[in-house]
N, C-alpha and C positions, 0 to 999 in steps of 0.2 A: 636784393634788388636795390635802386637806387632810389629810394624813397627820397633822402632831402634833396638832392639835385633836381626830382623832377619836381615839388612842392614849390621851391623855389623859382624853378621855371615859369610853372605856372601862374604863381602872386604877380611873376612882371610881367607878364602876358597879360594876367587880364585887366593888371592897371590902363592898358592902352585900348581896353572894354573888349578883347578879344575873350572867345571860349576859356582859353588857355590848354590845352590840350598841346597846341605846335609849342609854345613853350615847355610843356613838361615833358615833353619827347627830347626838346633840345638841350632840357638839363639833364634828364636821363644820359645822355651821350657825355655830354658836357662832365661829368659827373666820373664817369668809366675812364675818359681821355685822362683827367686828372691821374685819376688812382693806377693808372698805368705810368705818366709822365712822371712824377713827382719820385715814387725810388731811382726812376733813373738820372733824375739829375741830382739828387743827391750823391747817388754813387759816382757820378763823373765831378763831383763837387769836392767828397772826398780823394778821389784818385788824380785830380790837379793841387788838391792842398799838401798830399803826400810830396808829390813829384816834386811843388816845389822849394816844401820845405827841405828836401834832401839837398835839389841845388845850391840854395843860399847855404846848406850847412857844410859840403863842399867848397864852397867858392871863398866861404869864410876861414875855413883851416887852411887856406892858400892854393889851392887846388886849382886845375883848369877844367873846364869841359869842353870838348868837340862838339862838334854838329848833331852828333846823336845823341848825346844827354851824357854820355861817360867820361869819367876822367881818366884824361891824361897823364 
């Protein structure tokens, strides 16, 4: 379960003298959204640092590339 996201939610919540409850619900989510978003942009983080390190190491051994990423 997401215990520290909703804990956390709730401390800011009830600094503003609310129950805290609608905030630990919303770090509950807030929490899930994360642990979902987070490999995936790693992985598209990795698969643009690939792509384009290969381009520069193409364009540096004198290489061309077309429109779709291949050389010439």
């Amino acid at each position: 379960m997401n215990w520290l996201g909703m804990m956390i939610g709730a401390a800011i919540d009830r600094e503003d003298g609310d129950s805290g409850i609608k905030g630990a619900i919303i770090g509950g989510i807030t929490e899930t959204v994360v642990r979902a978003a987070v490999p995936l942009a790693v992985t598209f983080a990795i698969g643009w640092g690939v792509q384009y390190g290969l381009r520069k190491a193409v364009e540096a051994a004198g290489g061309q590339l077309n429109r779709s990423g291949t050389a010439v």
